[in-house]
C-alpha positions in Angstrom: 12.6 75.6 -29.1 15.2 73.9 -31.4 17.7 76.1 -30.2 17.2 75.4 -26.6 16.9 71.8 -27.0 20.5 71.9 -29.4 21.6 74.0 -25.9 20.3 70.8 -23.3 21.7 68.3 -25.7 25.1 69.6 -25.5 25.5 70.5 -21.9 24.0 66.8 -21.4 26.9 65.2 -23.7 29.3 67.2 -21.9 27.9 65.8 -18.6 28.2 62.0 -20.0 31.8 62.7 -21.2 32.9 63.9 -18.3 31.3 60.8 -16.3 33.7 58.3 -19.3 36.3 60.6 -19.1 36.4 60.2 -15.4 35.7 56.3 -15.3 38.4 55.3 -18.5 35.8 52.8 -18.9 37.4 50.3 -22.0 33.8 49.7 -23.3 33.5 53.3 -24.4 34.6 56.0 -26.2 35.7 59.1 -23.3 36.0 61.2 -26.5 32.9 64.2 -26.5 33.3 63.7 -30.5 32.8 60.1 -30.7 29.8 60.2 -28.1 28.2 63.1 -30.5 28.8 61.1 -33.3 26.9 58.2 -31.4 23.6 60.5 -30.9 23.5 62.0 -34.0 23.8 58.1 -35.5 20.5 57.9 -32.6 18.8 61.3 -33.8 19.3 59.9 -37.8 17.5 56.5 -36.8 14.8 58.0 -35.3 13.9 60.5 -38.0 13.7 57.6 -40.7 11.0 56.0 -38.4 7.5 57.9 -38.7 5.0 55.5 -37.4 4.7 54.2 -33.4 5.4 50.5 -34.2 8.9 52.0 -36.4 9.7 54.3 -33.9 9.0 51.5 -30.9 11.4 49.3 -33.2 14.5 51.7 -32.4 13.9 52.4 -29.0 14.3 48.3 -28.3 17.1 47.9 -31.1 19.3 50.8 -29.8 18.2 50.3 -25.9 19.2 46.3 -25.9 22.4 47.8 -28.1 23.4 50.3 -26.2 23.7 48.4 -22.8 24.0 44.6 -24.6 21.1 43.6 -23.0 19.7 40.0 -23.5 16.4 41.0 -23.6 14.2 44.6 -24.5 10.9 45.8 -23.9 9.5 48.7 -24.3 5.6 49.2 -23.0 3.6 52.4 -23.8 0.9 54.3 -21.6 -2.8 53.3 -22.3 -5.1 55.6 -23.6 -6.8 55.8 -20.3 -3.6 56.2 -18.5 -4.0 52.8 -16.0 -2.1 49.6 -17.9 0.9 49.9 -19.4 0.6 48.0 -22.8 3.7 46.3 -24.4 4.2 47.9 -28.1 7.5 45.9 -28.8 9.7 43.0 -27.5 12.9 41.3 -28.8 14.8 38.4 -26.7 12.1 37.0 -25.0 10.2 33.4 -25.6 7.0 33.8 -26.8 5.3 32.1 -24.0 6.9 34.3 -21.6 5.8 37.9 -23.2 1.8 36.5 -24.5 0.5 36.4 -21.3 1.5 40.1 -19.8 0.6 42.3 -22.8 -1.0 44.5 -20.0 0.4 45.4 -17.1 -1.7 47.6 -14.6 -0.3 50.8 -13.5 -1.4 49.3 -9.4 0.8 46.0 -10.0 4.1 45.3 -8.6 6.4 46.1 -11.0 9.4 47.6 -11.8 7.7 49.0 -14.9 4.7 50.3 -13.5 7.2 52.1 -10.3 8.8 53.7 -13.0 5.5 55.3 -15.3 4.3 56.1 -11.6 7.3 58.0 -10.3 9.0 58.9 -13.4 12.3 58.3 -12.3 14.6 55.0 -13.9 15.4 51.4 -12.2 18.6 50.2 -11.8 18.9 46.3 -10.3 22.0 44.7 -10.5 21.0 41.3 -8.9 18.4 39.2 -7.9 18.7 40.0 -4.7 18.9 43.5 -4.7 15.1 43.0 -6.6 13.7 40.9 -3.9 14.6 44.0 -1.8 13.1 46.4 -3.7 9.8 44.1 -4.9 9.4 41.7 -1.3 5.7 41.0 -2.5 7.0 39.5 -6.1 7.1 41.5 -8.8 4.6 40.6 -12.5 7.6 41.1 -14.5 8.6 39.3 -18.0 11.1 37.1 -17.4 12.0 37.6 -14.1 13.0 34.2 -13.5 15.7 34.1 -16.1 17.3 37.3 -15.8 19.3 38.9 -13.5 19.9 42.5 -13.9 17.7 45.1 -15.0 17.4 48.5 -16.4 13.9 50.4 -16.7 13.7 53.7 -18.2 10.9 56.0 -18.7 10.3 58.0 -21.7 9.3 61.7 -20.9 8.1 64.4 -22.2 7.0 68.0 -20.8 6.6 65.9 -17.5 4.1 63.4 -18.8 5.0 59.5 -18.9 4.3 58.2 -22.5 6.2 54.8 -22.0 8.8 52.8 -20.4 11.8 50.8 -22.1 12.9 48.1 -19.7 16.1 45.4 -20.3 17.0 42.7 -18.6 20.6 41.0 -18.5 21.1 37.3 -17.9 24.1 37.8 -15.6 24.0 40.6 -12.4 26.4 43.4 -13.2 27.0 46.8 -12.2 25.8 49.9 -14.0 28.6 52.5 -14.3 27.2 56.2 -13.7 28.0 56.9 -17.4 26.3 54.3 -18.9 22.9 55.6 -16.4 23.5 58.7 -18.0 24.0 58.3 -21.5 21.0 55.7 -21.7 19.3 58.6 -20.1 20.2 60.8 -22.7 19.0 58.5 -25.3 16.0 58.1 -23.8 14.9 61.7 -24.1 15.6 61.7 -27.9 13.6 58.6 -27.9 10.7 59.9 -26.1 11.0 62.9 -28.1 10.6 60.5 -31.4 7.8 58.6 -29.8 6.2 61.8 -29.0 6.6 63.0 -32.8 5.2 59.5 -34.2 2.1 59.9 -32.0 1.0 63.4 -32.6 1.4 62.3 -36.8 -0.7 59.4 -36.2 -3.1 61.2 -34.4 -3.2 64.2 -37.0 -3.9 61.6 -39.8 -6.5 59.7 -38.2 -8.4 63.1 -37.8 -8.3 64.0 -41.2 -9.0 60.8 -42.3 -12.1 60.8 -39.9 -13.1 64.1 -41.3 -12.6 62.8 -44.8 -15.3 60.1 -44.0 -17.3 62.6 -42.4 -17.4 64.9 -45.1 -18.0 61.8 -47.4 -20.9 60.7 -45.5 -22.2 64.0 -44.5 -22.2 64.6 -48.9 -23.6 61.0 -49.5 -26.3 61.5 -46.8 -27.6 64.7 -48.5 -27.9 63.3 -52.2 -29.8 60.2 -51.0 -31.9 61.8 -48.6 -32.4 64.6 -51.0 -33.8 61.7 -53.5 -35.3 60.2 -50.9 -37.6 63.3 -50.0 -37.8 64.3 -53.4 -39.7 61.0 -54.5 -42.6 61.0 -52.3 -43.4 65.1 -52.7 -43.4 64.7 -56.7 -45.6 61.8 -56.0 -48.1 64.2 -53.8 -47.5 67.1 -56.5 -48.4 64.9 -59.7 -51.8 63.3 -57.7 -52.8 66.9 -56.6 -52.1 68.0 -60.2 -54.0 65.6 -61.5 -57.0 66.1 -59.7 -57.4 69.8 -59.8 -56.9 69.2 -63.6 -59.9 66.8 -63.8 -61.6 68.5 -61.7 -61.5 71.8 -63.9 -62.7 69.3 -66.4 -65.6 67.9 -64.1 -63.9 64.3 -64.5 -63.3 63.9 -60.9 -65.0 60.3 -60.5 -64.7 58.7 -56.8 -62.3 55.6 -58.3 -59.8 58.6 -59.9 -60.6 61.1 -56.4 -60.0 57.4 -54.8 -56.6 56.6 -56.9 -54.9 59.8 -56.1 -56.0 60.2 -52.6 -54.3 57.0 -52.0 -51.1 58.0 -54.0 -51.1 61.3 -51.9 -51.4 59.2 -48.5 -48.7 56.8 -49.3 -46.1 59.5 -50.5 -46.8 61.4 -47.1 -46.6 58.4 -45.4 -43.2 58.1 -47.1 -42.2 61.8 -45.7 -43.4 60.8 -42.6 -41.0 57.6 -41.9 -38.1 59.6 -43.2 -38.7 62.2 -41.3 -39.2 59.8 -38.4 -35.7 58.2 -39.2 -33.8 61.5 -39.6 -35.5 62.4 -36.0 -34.1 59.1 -34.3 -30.8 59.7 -36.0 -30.7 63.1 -34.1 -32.1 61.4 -30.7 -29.0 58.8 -30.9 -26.6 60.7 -31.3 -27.3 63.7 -28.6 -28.5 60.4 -26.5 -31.9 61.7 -26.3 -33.4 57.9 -27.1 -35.8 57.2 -24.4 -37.5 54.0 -24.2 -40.5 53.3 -22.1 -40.8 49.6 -20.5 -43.4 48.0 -19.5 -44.2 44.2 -19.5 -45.7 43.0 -22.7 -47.2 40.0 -24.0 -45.1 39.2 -26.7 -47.5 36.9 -28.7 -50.3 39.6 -28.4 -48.5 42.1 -29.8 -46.5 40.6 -32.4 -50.3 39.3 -34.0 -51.4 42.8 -34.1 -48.2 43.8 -35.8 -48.5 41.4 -38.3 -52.2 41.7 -38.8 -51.3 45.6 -39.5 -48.5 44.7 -42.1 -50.6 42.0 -44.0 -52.6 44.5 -44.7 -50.1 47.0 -46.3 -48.8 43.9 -49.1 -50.0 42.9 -52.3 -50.9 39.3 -53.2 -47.1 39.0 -54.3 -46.3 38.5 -50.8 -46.8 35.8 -48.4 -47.0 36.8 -45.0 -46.5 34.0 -42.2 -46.3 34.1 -38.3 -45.0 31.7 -35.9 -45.6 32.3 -32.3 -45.1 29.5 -29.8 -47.9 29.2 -27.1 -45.4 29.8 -24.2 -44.2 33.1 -25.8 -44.7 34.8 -22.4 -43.9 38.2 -21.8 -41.0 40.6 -22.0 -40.0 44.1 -20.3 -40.0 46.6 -23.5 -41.1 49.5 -24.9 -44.4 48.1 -27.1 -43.9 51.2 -29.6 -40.1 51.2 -30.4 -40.2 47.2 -30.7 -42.9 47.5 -33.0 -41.2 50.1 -34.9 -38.0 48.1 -35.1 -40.4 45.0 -36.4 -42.3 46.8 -39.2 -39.0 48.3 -40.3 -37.7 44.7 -41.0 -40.8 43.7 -42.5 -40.9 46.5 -44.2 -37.1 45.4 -45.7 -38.5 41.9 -46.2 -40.6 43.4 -48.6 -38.6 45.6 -50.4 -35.7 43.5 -50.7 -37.8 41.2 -52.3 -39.1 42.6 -55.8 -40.5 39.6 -56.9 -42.3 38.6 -54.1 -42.4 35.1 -52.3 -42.6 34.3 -48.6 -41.8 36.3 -45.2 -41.6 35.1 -42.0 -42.0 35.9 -38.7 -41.6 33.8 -35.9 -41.1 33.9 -31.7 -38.1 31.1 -30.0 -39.4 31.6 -26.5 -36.2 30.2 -24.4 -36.1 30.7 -20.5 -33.6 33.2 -20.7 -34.2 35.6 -24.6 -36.8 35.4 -26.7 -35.6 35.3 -30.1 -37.4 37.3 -33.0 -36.8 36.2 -36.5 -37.8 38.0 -40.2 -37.1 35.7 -42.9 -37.4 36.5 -46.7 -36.5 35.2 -50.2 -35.1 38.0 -51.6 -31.9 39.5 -52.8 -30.2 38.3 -50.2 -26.6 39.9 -48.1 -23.1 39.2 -48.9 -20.5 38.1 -46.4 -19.3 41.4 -45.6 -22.9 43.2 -45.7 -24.0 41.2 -43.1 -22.1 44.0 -40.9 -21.8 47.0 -42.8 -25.5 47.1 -43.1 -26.1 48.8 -39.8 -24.1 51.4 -40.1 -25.7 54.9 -40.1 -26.4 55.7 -44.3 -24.7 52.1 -45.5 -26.5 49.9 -47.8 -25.6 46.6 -49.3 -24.2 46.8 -52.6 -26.7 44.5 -54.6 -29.6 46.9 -52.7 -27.6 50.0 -54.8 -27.3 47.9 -57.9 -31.1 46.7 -58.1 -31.7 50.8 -57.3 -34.2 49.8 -54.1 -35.3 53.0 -52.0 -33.1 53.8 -48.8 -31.2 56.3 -47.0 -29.1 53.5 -44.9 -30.8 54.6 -41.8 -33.2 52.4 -40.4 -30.8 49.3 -39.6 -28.9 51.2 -37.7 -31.7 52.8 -35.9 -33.0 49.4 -35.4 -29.7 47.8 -33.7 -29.5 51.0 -31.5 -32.9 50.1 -30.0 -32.6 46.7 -30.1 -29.1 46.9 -28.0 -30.9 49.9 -25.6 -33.1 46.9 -24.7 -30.1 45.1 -23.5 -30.5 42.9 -26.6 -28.6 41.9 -30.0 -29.6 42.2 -33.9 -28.0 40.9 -36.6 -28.4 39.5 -40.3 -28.1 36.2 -41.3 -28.0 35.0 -45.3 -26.5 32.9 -47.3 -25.3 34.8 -49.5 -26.8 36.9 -52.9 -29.9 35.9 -54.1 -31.0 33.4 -51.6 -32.9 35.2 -48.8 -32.3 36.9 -45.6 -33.2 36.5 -41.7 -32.8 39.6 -39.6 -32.5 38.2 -35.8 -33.3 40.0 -32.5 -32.2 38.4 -29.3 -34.3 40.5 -26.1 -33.7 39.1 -22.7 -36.4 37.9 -20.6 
């Protein structure tokens, strides 16, 4: 590969010195020695950049050089492949370059007629542009230059970006400097090329890194997680086989442990339920069933089932507005998303104190709100919080129960409603509101 690129390189610089040699043009060495020199200077620059924005940073510098252009711009292929999105820019106002950071691929411009044919642009006056572009062209700085060369960057046939310059006098482009900028522009699309495929081998292993983090992080809390409710349901049932033996199996211990052994299992079960959901999301097997719902109806019931699960620590309260109205949802994964908060209401709140849940019935949304006084969310937990096994730092600290799941399993149902959910606090120690927005 090296050896046949060495092979292109030198038949092309042979080709430009020949074009000098045969023009005597004053502004440039005819010499096949100088002209080597002058790539090799290119190929050195090039190798010191390693990152796009470095590597963009050359292509301008040596394109505007290399042709004393007033002004340089070089804009890459989007992801998709339909804008082309300018990377770097030198010589033009501010004002001029903001408002076309995106140029699509389907507008008139000499840009996007060179990603789509691949082939350069050569204007030499204003004229000769109206001719070529008689519908306008979206161009940066059209009205202030004059001349213009646009270049594509290629690689194995595929466009990866354009490098246009503008002059601010017309002029004529000799065939040597077309070819020579030519030849720069493959070692530039080469470097571009290069630079991509390292940033794009470095964000995969650092994505992999994080996966492998989380994937570790997920198994020793949900391995704790699992592991406290079955010791719970092993100690009760060891318990009373033990008193049983001893014939001291009264109803209030039979009673006691029972209760211990349904709570732990009810523990399994909601983990289980959450590592199910996590699965459903992510192979987008999430189903919801609609159906129109009275919303003050069902959020009574929900509360009336969660007052019953506190202790007197906790003061439950529940707002709803008499024009609640309805909503289109599915009854069962709103309720689970609303006993999940309350549930978190609770258990961020050791001590106890008050939780709140109120309806804002507006014409459009209804808005859902689960207030508590507990430990409360820093600024930048206020987002991390819903993502998939991430818990706030004062929840790790105070050693509160959790695998990180059931936010995030929240805001994915919340947002499959067509709706919004976020967290609201301000700041450590001084409560928390977990808001739902569903439309109407």
């Amino acid at each position: 590969m090296a050896e046949a690129r060495d092979l292109w390189q030198r038949k092309r610089v042979q080709k430009v010195t020949n074009l000098f040699e045969a023009e005597d043009d004053a502004g440039y060495s005819a010499g096949a020695v100088v002209l080597l020199e002058r790539l090799q200077r290119v190929t050195a620059s090039l190798a010191r950049a390693l990152t796009t924005d470095q590597v963009a940073e050359v292509i301008v510098t040596q394109g505007v050089t290399t042709l004393r252009a007033s002004t340089g711009m070089l804009g890459c292929l989007s992801d998709e492949g339909s804008e082309i999105v300018i990377v770097r820019s030198t010589g033009f106002p501010t004002e001029v370059i903001a408002p076309v950071r995106r140029i699509p691929l389907t507008a008139p411009a000499p840009a996007t007629e060179v990603a789509r044919t691949r082939k350069s642009l050569w204007i030499e006056s204003p004229e000769e542009l109206a001719r070529r572009f008689p519908e306008g062209t979206e161009f940066p700085g059209v009205a202030f230059s004059k001349a213009w060369a646009v270049i594509p960057l290629v690689v194995n046939e595929q466009i990866l970006g354009v490098l246009s310059l503008s002059f601010r006098t017309p002029r004529t482009f000799q065939a040597s400097e077309r070819a020579y900028t030519e030849t720069l522009a493959q070692q530039w699309a080469q470097a571009l090329d290069r630079a991509r495929l390292h940033e794009a081998e470095r964000t995969a292993r650092q994505r992999a890194e994080v996966a492998i983090r989380s994937r570790d992080e997920f198994l020793s809390i949900a391995a704790h997680e699992l592991k406290t409710p079955m010791a719970g349901i092993k100690a009760a049932a060891q318990l009373m086989a033990r008193f049983l033996d001893r014939g001291q199996l009264d109803a209030d211990r039979l009673r006691h442990y029972t209760q211990t052994i349904t709570q732990s299992t009810d523990r399994l079960a909601a983990l289980t339920n959450d590592l199910l959901d996590i699965s459903r999301i992510q192979s987008g097997r999430l189903e919801l069933e609609r159906r129109e719902v009275d919303l003050g109806k069902l959020i009574r019931g929900i509360a009336e089932r969660f007052r019953d699960q506190l202790d007197d620590r906790y003061d439950l309260q529940v707002v709803i507005p008499t024009d609640a109205g309805s909503v289109r949802v599915d009854p069962s994964r709103l309720e689970q998303v609303l006993v999940n908060l309350l549930d978190n209401a609770a258990k961020y709140s050791p001590d106890g104190g008050t939780i709140r849940l109120s309806i804002e019935a507006r014409p459009e949304q209804v808005i859902l709100r689960v207030s508590d006084s507990g430990i409360g969310l820093s600024a930048e937990a206020r987002e991390t919080i819903f993502q998939p096994f991430s818990r706030a730092s004062n929840a790790i600290r105070e050693c509160l129960p959790g695998m990180g799941l059931g936010l995030y399993i929240c805001r994915t149902i919340v947002e499959r409603h067509g709706g919004r959910l976020w967290a609201e606090s301000p700041g450590e120690n001084q409560g928390t509101t977990m808001v739902i927005e569903l439309p109407r």
